[in-house]
N, C-alpha and C positions, 0 to 999 in steps of 0.2 A: 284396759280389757273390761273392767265392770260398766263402765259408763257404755260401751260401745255395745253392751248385750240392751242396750236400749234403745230401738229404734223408732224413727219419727212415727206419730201416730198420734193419738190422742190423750193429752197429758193426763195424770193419774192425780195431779193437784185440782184443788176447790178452791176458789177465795170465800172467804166465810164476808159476806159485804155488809154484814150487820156489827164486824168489829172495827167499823171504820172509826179514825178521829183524825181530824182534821186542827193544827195548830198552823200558828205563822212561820214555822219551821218547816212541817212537811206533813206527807199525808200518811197515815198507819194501818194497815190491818192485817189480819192472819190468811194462810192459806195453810190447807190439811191435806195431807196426803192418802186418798181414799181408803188405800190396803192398810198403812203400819198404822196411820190414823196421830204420824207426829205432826205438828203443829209447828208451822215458820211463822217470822215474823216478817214483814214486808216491808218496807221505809221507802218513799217517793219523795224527792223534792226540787223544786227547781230551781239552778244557780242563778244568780247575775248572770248575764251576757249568753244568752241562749246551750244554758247547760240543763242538763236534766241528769239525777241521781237517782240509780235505784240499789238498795240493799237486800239481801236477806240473808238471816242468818236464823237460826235455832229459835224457836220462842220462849225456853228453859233448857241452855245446854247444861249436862255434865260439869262441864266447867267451860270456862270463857274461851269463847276459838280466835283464831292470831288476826288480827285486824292490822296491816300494813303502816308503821309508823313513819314519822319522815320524810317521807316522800313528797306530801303535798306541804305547801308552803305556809298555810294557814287552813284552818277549819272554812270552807266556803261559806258567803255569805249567801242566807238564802230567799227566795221571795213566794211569797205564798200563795199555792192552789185554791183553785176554786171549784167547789162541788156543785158543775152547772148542770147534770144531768141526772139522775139515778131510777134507773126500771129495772123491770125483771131480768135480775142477772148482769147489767151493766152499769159500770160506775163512770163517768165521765167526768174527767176532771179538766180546767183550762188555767194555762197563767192569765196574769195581768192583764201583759198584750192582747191576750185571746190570740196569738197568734196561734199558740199552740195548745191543742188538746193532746189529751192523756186517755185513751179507753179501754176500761181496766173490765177483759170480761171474765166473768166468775167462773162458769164449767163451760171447757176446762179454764183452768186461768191462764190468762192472755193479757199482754200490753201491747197496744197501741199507738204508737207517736206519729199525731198527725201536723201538718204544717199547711194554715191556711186550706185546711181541709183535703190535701193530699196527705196519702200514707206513705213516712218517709222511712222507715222503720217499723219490725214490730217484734214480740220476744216472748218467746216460748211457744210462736206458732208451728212450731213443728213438735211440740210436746216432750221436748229432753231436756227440763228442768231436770235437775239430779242433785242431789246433798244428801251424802250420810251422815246422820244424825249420831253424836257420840254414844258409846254406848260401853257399862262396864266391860271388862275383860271375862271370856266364857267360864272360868273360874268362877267368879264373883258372883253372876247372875240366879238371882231368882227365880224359878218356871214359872212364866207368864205366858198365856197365849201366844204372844208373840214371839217370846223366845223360843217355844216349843217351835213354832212354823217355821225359825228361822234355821234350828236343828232338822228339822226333818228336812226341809229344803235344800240344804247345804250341807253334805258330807263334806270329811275333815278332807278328804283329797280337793271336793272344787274350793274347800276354804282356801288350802292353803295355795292352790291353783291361781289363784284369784287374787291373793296375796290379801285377806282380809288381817290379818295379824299379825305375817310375817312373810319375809319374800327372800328369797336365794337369789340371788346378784351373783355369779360364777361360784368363787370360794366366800364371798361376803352374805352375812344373814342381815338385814335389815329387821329389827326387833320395830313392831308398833305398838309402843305401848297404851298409843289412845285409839287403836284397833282405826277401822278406815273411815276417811274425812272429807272423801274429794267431792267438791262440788263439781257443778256445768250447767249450763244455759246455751240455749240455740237465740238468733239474731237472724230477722229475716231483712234485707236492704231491699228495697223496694225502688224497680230502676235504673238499677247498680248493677254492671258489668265488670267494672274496673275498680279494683281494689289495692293497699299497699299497705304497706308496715311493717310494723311486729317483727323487728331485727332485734338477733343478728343472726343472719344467714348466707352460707353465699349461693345466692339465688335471684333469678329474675328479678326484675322489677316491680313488675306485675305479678301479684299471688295468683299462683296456679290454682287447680281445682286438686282436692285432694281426694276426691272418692277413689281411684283405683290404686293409692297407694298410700303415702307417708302422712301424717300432721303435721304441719309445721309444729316443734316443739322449739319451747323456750326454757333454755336450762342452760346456766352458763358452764361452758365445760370448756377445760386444754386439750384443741385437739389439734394434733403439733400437723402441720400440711394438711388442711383440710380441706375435703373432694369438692369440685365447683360444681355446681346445683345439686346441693342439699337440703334435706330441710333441718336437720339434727342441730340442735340448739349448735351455735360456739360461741364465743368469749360472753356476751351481751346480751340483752334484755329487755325490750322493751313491751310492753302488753299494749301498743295503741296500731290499731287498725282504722285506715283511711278509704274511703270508700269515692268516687267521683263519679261525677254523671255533668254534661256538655252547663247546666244549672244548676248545680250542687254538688259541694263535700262536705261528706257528716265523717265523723270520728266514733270509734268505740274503744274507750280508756279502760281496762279490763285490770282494777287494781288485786293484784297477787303476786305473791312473792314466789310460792312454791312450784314446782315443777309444773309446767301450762302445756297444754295442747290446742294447738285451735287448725280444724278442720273447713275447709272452705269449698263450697261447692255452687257452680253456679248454674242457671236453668232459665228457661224462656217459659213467661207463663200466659196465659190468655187473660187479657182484660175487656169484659165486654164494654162495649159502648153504649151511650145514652143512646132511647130510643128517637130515631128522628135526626141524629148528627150525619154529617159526609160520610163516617164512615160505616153508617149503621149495613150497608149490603153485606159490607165485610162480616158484620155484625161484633166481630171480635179481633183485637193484635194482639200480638205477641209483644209481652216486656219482660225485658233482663229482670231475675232477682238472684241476688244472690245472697245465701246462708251459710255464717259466719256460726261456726260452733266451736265454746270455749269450756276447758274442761283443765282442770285445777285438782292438785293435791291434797290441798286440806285450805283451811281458813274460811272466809265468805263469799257470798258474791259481794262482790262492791263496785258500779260500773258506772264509767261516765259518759252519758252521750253527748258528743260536740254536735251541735245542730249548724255550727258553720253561719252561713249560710256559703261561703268563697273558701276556698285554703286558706285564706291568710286570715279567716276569721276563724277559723279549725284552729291554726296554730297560735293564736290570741289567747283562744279557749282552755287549750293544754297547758302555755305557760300562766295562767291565769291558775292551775291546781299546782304546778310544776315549776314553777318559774321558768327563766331565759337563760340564753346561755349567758354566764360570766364576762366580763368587756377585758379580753386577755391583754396580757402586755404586751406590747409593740413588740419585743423583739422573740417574741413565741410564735409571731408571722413569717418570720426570712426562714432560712433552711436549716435545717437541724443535720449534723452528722455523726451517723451514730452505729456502733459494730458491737460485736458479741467476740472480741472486747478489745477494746484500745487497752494497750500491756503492760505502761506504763508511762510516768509522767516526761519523760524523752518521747515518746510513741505521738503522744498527746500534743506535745511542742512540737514536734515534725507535721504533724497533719494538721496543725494549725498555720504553722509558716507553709505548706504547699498551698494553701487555698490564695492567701499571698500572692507567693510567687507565681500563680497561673491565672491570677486577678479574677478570681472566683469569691462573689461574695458568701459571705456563713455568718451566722450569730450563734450555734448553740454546737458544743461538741458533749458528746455522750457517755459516762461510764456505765458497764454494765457488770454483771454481779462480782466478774474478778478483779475489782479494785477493793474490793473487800478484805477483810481479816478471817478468811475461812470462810465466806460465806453468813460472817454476822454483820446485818446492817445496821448503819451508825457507824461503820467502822475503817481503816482503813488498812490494805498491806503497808506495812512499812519499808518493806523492800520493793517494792514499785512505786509506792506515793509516800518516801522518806518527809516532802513537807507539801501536804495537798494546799494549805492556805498560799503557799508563794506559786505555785500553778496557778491558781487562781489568780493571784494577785496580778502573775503572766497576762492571762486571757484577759482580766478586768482593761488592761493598760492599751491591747488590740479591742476595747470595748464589745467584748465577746461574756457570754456565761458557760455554765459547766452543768448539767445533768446526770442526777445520778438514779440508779434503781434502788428502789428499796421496798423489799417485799414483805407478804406480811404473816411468812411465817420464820418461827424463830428458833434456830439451834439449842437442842437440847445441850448447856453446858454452865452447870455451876457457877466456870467461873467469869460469865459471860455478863455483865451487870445487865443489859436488857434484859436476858432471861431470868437471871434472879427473881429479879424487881417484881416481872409478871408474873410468873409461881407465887412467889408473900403473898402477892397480892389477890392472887386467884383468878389471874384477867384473862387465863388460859380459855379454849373450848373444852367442857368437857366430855368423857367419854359416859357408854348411859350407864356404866356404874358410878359417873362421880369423878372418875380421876380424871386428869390432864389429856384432855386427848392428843396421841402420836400420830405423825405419817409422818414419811421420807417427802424432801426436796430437797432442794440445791446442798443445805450444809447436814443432808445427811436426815439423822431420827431430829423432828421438829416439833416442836408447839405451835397452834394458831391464835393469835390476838383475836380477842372475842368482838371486833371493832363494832356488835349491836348495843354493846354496854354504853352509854355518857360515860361513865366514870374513866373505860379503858379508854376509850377514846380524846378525852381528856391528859388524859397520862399521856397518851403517845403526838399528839402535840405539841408537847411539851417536850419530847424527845428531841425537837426539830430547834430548841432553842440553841444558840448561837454556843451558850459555856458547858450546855450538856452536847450536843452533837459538834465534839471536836473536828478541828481544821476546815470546820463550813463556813461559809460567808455567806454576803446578801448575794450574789452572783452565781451561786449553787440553787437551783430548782430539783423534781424530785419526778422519776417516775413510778408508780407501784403496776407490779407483773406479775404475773403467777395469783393472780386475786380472786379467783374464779369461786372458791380456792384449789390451785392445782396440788394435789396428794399424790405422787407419783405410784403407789400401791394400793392405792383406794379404789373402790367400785369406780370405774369410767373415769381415773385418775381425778377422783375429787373427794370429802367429802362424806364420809356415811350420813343418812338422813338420819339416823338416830342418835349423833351427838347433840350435844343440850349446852345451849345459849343461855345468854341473860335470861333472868326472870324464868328460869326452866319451860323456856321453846324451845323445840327440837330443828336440828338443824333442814329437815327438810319445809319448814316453814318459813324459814328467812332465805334460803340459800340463793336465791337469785339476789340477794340484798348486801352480800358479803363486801363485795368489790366498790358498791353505792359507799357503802359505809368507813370503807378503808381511804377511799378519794376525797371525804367528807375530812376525816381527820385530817387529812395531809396539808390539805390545800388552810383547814384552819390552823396547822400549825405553822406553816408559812407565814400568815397574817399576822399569827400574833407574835413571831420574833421579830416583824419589823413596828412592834406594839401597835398595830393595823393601819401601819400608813402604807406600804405596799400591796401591789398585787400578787396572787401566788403564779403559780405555772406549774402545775401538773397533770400528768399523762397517765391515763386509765386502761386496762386492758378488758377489764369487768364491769360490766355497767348496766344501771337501772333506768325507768323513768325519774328524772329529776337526777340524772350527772349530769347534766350542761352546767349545772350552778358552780360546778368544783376543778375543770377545768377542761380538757380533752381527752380523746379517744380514738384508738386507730384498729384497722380490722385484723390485725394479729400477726400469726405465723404464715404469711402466703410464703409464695413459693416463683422463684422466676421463671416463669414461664409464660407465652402469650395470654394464655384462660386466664391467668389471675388478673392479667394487668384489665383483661376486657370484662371481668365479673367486680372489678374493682369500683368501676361507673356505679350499676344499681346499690353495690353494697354501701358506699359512701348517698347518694342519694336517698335511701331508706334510714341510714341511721340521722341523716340531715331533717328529714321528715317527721321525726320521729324526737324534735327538738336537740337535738346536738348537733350545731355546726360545725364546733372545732372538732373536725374528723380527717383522718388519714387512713393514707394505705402504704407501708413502706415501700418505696421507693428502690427498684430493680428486682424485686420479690426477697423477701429474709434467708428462703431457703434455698441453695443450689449456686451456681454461675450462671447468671444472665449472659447470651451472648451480646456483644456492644450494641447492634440495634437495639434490641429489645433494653437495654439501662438507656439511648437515648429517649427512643419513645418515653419510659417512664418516667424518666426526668420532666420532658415535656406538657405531658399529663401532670403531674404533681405540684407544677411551679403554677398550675392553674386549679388550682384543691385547697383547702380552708388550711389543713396542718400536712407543712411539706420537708417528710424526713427522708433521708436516703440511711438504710441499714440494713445488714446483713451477719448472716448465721457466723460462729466460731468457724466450721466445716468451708464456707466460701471463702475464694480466693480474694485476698485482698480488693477493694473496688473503688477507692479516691477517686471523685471526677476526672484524673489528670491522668490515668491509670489504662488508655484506652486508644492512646495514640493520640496527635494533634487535631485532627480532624474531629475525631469526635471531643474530645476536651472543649475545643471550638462551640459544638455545637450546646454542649450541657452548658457552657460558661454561658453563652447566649439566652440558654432557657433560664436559668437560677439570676441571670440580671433583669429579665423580664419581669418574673419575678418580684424584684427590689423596685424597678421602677411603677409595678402595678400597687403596692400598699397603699397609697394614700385612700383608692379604691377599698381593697380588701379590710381596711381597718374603719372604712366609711359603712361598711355591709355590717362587720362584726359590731360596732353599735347599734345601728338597725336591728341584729337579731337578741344584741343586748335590751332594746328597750322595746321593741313593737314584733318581739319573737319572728321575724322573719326568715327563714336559712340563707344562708351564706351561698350556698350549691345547692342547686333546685330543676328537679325535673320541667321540662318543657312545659306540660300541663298544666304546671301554678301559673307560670306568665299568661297561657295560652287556653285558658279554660274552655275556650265553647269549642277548639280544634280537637276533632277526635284523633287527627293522625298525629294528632303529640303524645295520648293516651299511653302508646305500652313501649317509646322513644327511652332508649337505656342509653345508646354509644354515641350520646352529648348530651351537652344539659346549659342551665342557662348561670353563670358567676352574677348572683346581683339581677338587676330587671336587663342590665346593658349588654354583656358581654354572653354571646353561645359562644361554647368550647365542644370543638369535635376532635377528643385524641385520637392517634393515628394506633390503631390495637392489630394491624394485620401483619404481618414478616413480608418486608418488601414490598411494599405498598407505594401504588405508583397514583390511586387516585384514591378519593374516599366519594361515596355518597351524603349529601348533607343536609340536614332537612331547614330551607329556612323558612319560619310557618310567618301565616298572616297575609291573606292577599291584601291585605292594606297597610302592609310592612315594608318600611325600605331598612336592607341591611348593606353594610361596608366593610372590606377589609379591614382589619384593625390592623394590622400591618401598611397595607399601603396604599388603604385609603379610600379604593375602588368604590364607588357604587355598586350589587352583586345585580344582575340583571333579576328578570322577577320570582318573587320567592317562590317556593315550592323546593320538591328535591334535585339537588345540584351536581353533578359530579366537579367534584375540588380535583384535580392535580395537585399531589403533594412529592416536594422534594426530601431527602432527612431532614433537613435546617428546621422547620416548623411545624406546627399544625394547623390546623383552620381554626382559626379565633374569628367573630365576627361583633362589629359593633351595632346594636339596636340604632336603629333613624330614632330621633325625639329625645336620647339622652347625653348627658356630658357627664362625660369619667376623667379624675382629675389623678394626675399622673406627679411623679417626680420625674425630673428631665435627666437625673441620670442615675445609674445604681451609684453605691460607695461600698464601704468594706462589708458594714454590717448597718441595719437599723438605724443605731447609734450615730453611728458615719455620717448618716444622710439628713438629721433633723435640720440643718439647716440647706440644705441643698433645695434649690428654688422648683415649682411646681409649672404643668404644663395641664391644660385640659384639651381633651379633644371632642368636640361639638360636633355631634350626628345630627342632621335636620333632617326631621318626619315628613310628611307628603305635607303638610301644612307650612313649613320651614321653621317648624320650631323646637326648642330640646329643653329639657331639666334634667340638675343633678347637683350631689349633696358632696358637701365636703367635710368632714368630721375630723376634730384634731384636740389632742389635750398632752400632756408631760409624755404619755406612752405608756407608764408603770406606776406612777400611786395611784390613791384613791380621792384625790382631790379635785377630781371630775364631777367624785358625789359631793362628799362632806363640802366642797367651799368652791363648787360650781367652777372648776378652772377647766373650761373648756373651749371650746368655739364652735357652731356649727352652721355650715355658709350654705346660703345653696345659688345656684348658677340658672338664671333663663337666658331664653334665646328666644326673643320674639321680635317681629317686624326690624329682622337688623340690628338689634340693639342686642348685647348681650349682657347683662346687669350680677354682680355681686352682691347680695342681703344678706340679714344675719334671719335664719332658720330658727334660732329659741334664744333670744333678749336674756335670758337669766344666763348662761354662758359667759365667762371673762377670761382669755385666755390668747396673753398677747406672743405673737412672734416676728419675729425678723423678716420671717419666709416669702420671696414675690413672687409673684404669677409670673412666670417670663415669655413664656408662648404658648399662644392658642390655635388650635388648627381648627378651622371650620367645614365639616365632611359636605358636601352635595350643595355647596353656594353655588347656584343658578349662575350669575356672571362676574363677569371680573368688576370689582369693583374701583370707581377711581380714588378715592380716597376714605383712611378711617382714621377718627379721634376716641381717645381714651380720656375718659373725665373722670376724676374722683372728687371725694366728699365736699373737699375743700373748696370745688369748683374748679381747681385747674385743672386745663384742657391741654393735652399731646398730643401732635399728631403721630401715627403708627405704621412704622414701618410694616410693609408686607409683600406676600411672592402668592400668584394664582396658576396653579397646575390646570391647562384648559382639558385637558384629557382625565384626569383625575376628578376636578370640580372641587380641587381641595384648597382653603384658603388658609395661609400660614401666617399670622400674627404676630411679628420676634421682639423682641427689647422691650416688654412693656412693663417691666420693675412696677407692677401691683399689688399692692399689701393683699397678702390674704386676708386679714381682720379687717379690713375697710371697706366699705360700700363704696363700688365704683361703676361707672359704664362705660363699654365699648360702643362705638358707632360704626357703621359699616353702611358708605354708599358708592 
């Protein structure tokens, strides 16, 4: 409400340009604010790899304001400005490159970010810079000019109106004891119609315009069935805005923890033209900008601009502050099944032998909070899980794992050694007098683990050890829920902003940081009981910039119903964008009965998504795949084997995004950059450069629209092979059995030729690739392979990584990075070749060694599909196929 009584116009700051300095770090000076006359400090600098930082913060605060720890992976390195201009009133600054100037102008103050002398950006052009400067409590102060103006200005009704020291939340008072802190800054994109990010929400794909209504807000909250197109914070978090245009995507990394708002509006402006161009009659167009306004609770500004210049050099950019996602273990890719709550360790063995007996593969089955001891994690009921390690032991022997929750608040109860431990030790949140802070969840009156501490977090790591967390084993991974932190009595069931954290920050400073931080411990306590030769595997419900490093994340509490499954696209595609690939959406919606259509569809969709769970509420009627009559058991068993046999794929992508931050699932537009009609495409998206997935979201859907972009694209069934006649939008005929999957012309995805039980099952089961030739007849594609689950991919390079051409006929095996060692059994057994022009009469298969096969094959003249069978070739070997 304070920030909003500010509107665009003519900012009220000066840069004072005579306190400039200039080091090999960055560039500094002050800016003042005409009326109160406080003085900011201002910090410029520019990263490696076309990044640009600007700060500001207080030039003498009060005391120190919360600056966002952890999050970025290292302090950036930085490379030094150059002061190539400076006149009345403007300060020009360039990098290196000189690609990029900086025009820093004085009244009002303004930045500039130009690129090869286009304006790609600029900030605080609309003049709502904002930052309240700390200030004693109205008690304390001294009568100063200023204090008087700000008395007379502000009766105690619009103080407390306005919530400058205190605010009423229904029956809850939020005390501030560093009275108000919220910064903001407006972002003008220049160019830019098309924008995304800044999940999680369930909302379009495309950031709407927020003038006549909501901000998107970012504020992690439990909000159990949450309405589809909203904009009210839910589970997640992330402050990075993407912006695109047909020749560029810039990024804006908006680092804050605290409660965010960002307003986005967008406008056609007039740009005139040089005099004397083609279009000088016109004299002036019209170009998109659009204004991005961010407005924060307390802390600094602190912002990062990805200058891009492509998406994937955006998403380079962020994991470069952020890191990548984590390289998950192999079998946190097959299907997780998972309920609210399997009842018992009989419950557990029956729904493990049904997946069996209905030859449905599974790797991961799920405990949720009632395998507990009351609701204390760590713990187990002994009347349902009398001996959880020989369940395990069970599911180890079916080469399956076990999943448990473990949240992170904790039962108030003496004699509960978790809780003990953390009381001594003080690792509680406290409340703002001091004591332990309470709220209700699951087991009742609770304490929260302070997880912003090292020390707690430390400690609770160690809780995951093998002789302190009884009846665990290596085969037990970890989900944390309720992380937000869900308070089920607290203001907006979370939370008071005035508990106090580590280091005495109050909890509305960290709060979007809660859930980052709980994921952090988890996944390091996993590592170091296997004394970090494993990888972990856990599941986030709360999340920051930089949780891809700690494992995944899925979009919550939906609900089975159509809207969810079809709002479920943009949500997973924004939080993908947004550097978290391992992302899901539960699978038949968590809340309600799905009727059997609607669980096939979802099934369908899921088996084609980065993390594919199937779970559902206490309240919903049982739902096992096999649960739904034979027909459709048929058809889900068919979608979860697709599935098993797409990994080699999906685990080829998740390195990709592990080491060149690429996403896994990605909007049309990153493939498709200069097509605008992929621009605001939500209901498909592209798995990887090769595979579009168009799920089937309508009830009874007899065809779908499909869009295959690129008139210089050849696309083919992935199913049977077809050539599609020419791209553009398609109407598909869709029967229940599948959806439109489609293979890109020019690449090869390397397949396992059949499912098995689980992950495990299949490592040795032999590989198949299927080669799409481009209008040139040619294709690439990678194939990526190591143990599946330690770490000896890093520390002792055991991996393999192959890649596949298709040129002039010949289709050749190389090794992709020489440092890689990583041997298997594993043959290439068949290769399909999509769009081979004619039959050909014969082909030889030659390896290293020299020796030459000849190869069997079968040519579909109506398909144009060439089928390659028995050709037992190493994967780790350099080989070629011949084909005349």
């Amino acid at each position: 409400r304070r920030q909003k009584l500010l509107h665009p116009g003519k900012s009220l700051y000066r840069a004072l340009l005579d306190s400039v300095t200039l080091s090999d770090e960055n560039v500094k000076f002050q800016i003042i604010h005409e009326k109160n006359k406080i003085l900011l400090q201002v910090e410029i600098c520019e990263i490696e790899g076309n990044i640009f930082r600007l700060k500001i913060d207080e030039a003498s605060p009060l005391r120190a304001r919360y600056k966002v720890p952890d999050v970025l992976i290292k302090e950036p390195t930085t490379k030094r400005l150059f002061l190539s201009q400076k006149e009345a009133g403007i300060l020009t600054l360039s990098s290196v490159s000189a690609d990029y100037k900086l025009q820093v102008t004085a009244n009002p103050f303004q930045v500039e970010l130009q690129s090869k002398g286009e304006t790609v950006l600029s900030m605080n052009s609309n003049g709502l810079l904002y930052f309240e400067h700390l200030q004693p409590p109205p008690s304390d102060r001294k009568p100063t000019a200023e204090n008087e103006e700000a008395a007379s200005d502000s009766s105690k009704e619009k103080q407390e109106d306005l919530g400058f020291w205190q605010e009423k939340f229904g029956s809850f008072l939020d005390i501030k004891a560093h009275g108000p802190t919220s910064v903001g800054m407006d972002f003008s994109l220049h160019g830019f119609d098309h924008v995304y990010g800044i999940p999680q929400h369930t909302e379009a794909l495309l950031l709407q315009n927020t003038s006549d209504g909501d901000a998107y807000r970012l504020y992690n909250l439990d909000v159990f069935g949450h309405k589809i197109h909203d904009k009210i914070g839910i589970y997640g978090s992330v402050p990075l805005l993407l912006a695109h245009k047909p020749n560029r995507t810039s990024g804006i990394f908006w680092l804050n923890s605290s409660e965010t708002l960002v307003d986005i509006s967008t406008r056609a402006v007039a740009e005139h033209m040089p005099f004397g161009s083609a279009a000088e009659t016109a004299k002036q167009r019209a170009v998109p900008l659009t204004d991005v306004r961010w407005m924060s609770e307390s802390g600094i500004i602190d912002v990062f601009l990805l200058m891009g210049p492509t998406a994937f050099d955006t998403f380079k950019q962020f994991a470069q502050l952020t890191g990548t996602q984590a390289l998950p273990p192999l079998f946190s890719l097959g299907y997780h099944q998972c309920r609210w709550n399997y009842e018992d360790d009989q419950d557990v063995k029956a729904v493990d032998a049904g997946f069996d007996e209905h030859d449905i593969p599974y790797d991961v089955i799920w405990l949720d909070i009632e395998h507990t001891d009351g609701k204390r994690y760590f713990t187990w009921d002994k009347k349902k899980f009398p001996n959880p390690r020989k369940m395990q032991e069970h599911l180890r022997k079916k080469k399956r794992k076990l999943v448990v929750i473990v949240d992170p608040h904790i039962k108030v109860d003496p004699m509960y050694t978790l809780y003990s431990q953390a009381k001594d030790k003080g690792y509680f949140v406290k409340d703002r007098n001091g004591k332990d802070y309470e709220g209700i969840c699951w087991p009742g009156s609770s304490c929260y683990l302070d997880f912003t501490n090292p020390e707690v977090r430390k400690w609770y790591a160690d809780q995951f050890d093998f002789k302190t967390y009884k009846g665990s084993t290596n085969i037990l991974f970890v989900w944390n829920d309720m992380n937000e932190p869900s308070v089920f009595k607290g203001a907006e069931l979370t939370m008071q902003k005035d508990a106090v954290h580590y280091n005495n920050w109050e909890h509305r400073e960290v709060h979007n940081l809660y859930g980052f931080y709980q994921q952090m411990a988890t996944a390091e306590g996993l590592i170091r009981r296997s004394s970090g030769k494993e990888r972990p595997f856990v599941l986030t419900r709360s999340f920051f910039a930089g949780s891809q490093k700690y494992g995944a994340v899925w979009t919550g509490d939906n609900t089975a119903e159509w809207g969810y499954l079809k709002i479920s696209i943009p949500m997973l595609l924004t939080i993908s964008m947004a550097g978290i690939s391992f992302c899901g959406a539960d699978v038949g919606g968590f809340i309600g009965d799905p009727e059997p259509e609607l669980l096939v569809r979802w099934y369908q969709a899921g088996a084609y998504q980065p993390f594919f769970r199937g779970h559902s509420n206490m309240e919903s009627k049982r739902r096992e795949p096999w649960l739904f009559g034979e027909k459709n058991t048929q058809i889900i068993r068919e979608a979860i084997r697709e599935r098993y046999v797409l990994l080699p794929y999906l685990y080829t992508l998740f390195y990709r995004a592990h080491t060149a931050a690429e996403p896994v699932m990605r909007p049309l537009w990153i493939e498709f950059p200069g097509k605008i009609e992929t621009f605001g495409v939500e209901n498909e998206y592209m798995l990887g450069n090769a595979l579009l997935v168009h799920p089937v979201m309508e009830k009874e859907a007899k065809a779908v629209s499909v869009l295959l972009p690129g008139s210089e694209e050849i696309w083919y069934d992935f199913r049977k092979f077809k050539r599609m006649e020419d791209p553009g939008t398609l109407k598909i005929p869709v029967t229940l059995e599948n959806i439109p999957v489609f293979q890109r012309g020019g690449t090869v995805i390397p397949l396992k030729t059949t499912a098995g039980k689980s992950t495990e099952w299949m490592m040795d089961i032999s590989y198949e690739l299927h080669v799409a030739l481009d209008i040139e007849a040619c294709a690439t594609g990678e194939l990526y392979l190591d143990d599946g689950h330690s770490f000896q991919y890093l520390h002792k390079k055991q991996f393999l990584y192959r890649k596949f051409t298709f040129h002039k006929n010949i289709l050749s095996s190389s090794c992709t990075d020489e440092s890689g060692q990583y041997h298997t059994t594993c043959v290439v057994e068949r290769v399909v070749v999509l769009g081979f022009g004619q039959q050909p009469t014969f082909a030889t298969a030659c390896s290293k060694d020299g020796k030459v096969k000849e190869v069997v094959f079968t040519y579909d003249m109506k398909t144009c599909a060439l089928t390659l069978e028995n050709l037992a070739l190493s994967v780790d070997a350099d080989w070629e196929i011949c084909i005349n």
